[in-house]
C-alpha positions as CSV (number, residue, x, y, z in Angstrom):
1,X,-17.5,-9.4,3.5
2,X,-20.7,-9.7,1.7
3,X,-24.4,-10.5,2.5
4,X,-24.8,-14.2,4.3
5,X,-25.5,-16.0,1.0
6,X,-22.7,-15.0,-0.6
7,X,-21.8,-18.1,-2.3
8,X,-18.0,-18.9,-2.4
9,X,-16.9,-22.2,-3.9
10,X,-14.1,-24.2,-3.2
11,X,-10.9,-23.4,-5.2
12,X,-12.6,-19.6,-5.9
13,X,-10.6,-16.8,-3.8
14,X,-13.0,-15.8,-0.9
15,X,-13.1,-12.2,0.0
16,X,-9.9,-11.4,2.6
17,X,-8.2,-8.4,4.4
18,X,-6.9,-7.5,0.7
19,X,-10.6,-7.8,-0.8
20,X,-12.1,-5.0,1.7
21,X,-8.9,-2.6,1.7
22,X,-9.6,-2.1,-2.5
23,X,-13.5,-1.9,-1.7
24,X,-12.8,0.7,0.9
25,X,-10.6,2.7,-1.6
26,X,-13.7,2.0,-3.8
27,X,-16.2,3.3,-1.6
28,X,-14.1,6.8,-1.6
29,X,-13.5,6.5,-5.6
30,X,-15.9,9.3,-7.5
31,X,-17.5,7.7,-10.2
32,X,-19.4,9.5,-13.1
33,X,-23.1,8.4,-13.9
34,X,-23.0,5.1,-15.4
35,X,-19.6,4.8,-15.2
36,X,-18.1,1.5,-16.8
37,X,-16.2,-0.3,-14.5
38,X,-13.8,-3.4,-14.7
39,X,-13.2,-6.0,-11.6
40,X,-10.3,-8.0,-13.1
41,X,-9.6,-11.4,-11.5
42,X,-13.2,-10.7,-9.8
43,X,-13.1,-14.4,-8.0
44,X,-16.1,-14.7,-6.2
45,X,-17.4,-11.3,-7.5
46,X,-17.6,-9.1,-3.9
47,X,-15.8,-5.5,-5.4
48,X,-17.9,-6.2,-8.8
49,X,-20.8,-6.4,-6.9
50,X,-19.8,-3.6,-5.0
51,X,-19.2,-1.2,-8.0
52,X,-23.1,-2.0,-9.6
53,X,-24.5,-0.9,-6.1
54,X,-23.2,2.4,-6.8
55,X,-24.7,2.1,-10.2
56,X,-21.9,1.1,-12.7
57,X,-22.2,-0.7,-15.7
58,X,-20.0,-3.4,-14.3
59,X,-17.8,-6.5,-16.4
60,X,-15.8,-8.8,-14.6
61,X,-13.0,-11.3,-15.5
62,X,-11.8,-14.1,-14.4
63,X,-9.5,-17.2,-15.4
64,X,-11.3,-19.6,-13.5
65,X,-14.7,-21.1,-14.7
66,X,-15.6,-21.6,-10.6
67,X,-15.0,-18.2,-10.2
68,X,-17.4,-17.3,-13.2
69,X,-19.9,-19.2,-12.2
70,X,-19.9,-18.1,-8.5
71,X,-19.9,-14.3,-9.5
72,X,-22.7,-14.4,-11.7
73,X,-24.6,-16.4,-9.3
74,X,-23.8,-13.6,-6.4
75,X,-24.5,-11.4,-8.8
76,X,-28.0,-13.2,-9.5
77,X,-29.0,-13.3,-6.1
78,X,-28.1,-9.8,-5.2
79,X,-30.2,-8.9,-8.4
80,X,-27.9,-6.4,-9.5
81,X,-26.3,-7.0,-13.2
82,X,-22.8,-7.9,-13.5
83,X,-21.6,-9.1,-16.9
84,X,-18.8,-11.7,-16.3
85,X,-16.8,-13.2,-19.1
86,X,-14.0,-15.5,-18.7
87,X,-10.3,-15.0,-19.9
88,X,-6.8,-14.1,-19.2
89,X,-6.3,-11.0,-17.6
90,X,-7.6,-8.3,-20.3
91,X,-8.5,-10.6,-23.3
92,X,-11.9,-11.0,-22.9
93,X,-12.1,-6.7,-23.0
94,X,-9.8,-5.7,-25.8
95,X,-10.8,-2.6,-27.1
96,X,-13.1,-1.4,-24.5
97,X,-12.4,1.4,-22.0
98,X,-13.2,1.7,-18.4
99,X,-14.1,4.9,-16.1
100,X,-12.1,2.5,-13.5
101,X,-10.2,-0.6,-12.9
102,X,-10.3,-2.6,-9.8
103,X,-7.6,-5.6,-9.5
104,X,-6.9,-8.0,-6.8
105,X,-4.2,-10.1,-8.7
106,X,-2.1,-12.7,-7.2
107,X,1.1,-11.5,-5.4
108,X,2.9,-14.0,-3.0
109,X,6.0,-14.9,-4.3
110,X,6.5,-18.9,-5.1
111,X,9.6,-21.0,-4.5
112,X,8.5,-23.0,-7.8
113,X,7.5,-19.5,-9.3
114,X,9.2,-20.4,-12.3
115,X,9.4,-23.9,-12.8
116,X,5.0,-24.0,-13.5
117,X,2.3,-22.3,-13.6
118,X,-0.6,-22.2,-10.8
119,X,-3.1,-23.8,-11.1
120,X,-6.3,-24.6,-8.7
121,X,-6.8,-22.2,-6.1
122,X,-3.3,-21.2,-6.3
123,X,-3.4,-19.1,-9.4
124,X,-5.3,-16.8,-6.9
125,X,-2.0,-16.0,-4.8
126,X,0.6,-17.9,-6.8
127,X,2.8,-14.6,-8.6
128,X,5.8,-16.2,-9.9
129,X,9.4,-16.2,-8.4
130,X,9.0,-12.6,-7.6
131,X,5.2,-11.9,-7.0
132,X,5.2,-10.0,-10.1
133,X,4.1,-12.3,-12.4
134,X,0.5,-11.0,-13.2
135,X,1.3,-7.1,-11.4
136,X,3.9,-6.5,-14.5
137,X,1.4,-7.1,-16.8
138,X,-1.5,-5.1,-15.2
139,X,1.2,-2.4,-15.5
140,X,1.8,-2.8,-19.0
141,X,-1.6,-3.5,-20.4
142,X,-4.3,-1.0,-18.1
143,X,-3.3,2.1,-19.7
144,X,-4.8,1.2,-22.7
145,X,-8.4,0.3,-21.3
146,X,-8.5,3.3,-19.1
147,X,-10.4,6.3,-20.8
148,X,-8.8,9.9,-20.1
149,X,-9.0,10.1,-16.5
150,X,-9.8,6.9,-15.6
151,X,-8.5,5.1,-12.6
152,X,-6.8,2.4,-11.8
153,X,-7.4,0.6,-7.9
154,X,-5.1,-2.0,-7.2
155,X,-4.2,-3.9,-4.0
156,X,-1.0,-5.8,-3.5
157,X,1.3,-6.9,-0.4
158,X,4.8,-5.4,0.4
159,X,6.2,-8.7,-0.6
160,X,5.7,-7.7,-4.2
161,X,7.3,-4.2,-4.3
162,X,4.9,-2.1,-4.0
163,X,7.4,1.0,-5.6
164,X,8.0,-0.8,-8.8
165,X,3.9,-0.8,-9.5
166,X,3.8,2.8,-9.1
167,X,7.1,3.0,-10.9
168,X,5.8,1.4,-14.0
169,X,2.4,3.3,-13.8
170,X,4.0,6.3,-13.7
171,X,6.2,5.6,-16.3
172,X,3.2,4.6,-18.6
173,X,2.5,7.8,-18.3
174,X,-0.1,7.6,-15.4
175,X,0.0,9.3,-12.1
176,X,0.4,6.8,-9.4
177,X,0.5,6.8,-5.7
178,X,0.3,4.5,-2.7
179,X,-3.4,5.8,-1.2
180,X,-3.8,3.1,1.6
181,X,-2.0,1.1,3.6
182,X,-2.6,-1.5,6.3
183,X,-0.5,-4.7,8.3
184,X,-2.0,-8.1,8.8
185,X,-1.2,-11.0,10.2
186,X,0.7,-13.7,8.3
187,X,-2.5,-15.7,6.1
188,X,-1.6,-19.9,5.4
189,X,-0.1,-18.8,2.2
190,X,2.7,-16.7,3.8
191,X,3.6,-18.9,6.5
192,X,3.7,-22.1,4.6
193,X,6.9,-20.0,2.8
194,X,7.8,-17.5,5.8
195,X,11.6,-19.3,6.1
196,X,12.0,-18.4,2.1
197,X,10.3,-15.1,2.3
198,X,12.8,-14.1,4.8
199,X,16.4,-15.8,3.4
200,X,15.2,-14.1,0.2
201,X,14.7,-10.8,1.9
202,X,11.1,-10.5,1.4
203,X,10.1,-10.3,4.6
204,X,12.4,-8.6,7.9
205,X,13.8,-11.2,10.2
206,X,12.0,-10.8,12.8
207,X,7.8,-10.0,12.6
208,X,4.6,-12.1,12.3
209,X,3.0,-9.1,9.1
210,X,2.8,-8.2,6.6
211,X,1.8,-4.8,4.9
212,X,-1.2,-4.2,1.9
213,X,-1.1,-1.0,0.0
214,X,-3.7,0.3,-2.5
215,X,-1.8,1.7,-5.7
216,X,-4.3,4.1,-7.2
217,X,-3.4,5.0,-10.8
218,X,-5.2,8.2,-13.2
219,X,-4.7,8.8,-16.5
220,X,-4.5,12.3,-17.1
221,X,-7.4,14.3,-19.0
């Protein structure tokens, strides 16, 4: 995904099946004149980039300095203007509001989910004992950055429970559905941990996929 010099570093998520699915739900996403937009975890900055061709005012986030670094030089040598800031999740936005949201955040459940954190690459897929170690918080914490009826695009694996997102959303008082949905092959990450993923329940017996959903979140006007 991306032009040919899109620069990827080592450690720094690289855009995936997961990357386009969001960017197709973006590419169907209305967005006002200007709009402001906020890639959270942007990693190598391909859906921010995405969201300033269509002519948002763009910000991006990211925990790792690669990443940073790597998305503001894409976004340098696309020559479209991105402004990235680095931080935890939401911190580095507090008290700003967004038209829409977009969020690939880690979601692979971990054996040692809760004896560390990630760290390295990891922290791009690494999601805690239950995947929803950074999905919980998105939940939480997006209604308060999204103006009245502002969206939230988020992309996330079956292994993660899917229903609880749209659960919490809802129950934030957004309106939340599963918009897309598509199976992929097992990645590394999933097989390294496929005999786990499947005495935990997390994935069927049998099977070599795996399904991504987009949960699409509005707050009401």
């Amino acid at each position: 995904m991306g032009p040919v010099n899109f620069l990827v570093l080592p450690g720094v998520y690289a855009p995936q099946e997961d990357t386009a699915l969001l960017a197709g739900a973006l590419s169907e996403e209305p967005l006002p004149v200007g709009a402001a937009v906020l890639d959270v975890g942007t990693g190598s900055g391909a859906l921010a980039l995405a969201a300033a061709r269509r002519g948002a005012r763009v910000t991006a986030v990211d925990l790792s300095r690669r990443a940073v670094w790597a998305a503001r030089v894409n976004a340098g040598r696309a020559g479209l203007r991105v402004r990235v800031r680095r931080g935890n999740l939401f911190a580095p936005v507090r008290g700003e509001w967004f038209d829409l949201v977009l969020a690939n955040p880690p979601y692979v459940p971990a054996p040692d989910g809760g004896a560390r954190c990630p760290r390295g690459a990891a922290r791009a897929w690494d999601a805690g004992h239950d995947g929803r170690l950074v999905l919980d918080r998105i939940c939480r914490e997006v209604p308060a950055l999204l103006r009245p009826g502002g969206v939230l695009l988020l992309v996330e694996s079956s292994l993660s429970d899917p229903g609880r997102t749209v659960g919490l959303l809802c129950e934030a008082g957004l309106k939340a559905a599963v918009t897309r949905r598509r199976r992929i092959a097992f990645g590394p990450v999933v097989r390294g941990r496929e005999g786990w993923l499947r005495q935990r329940g997390l994935l069927p017996r049998a099977g070599t996929e795996e399904e991504l959903v987009v949960v699409r979140a509005e707050l009401p006007l």
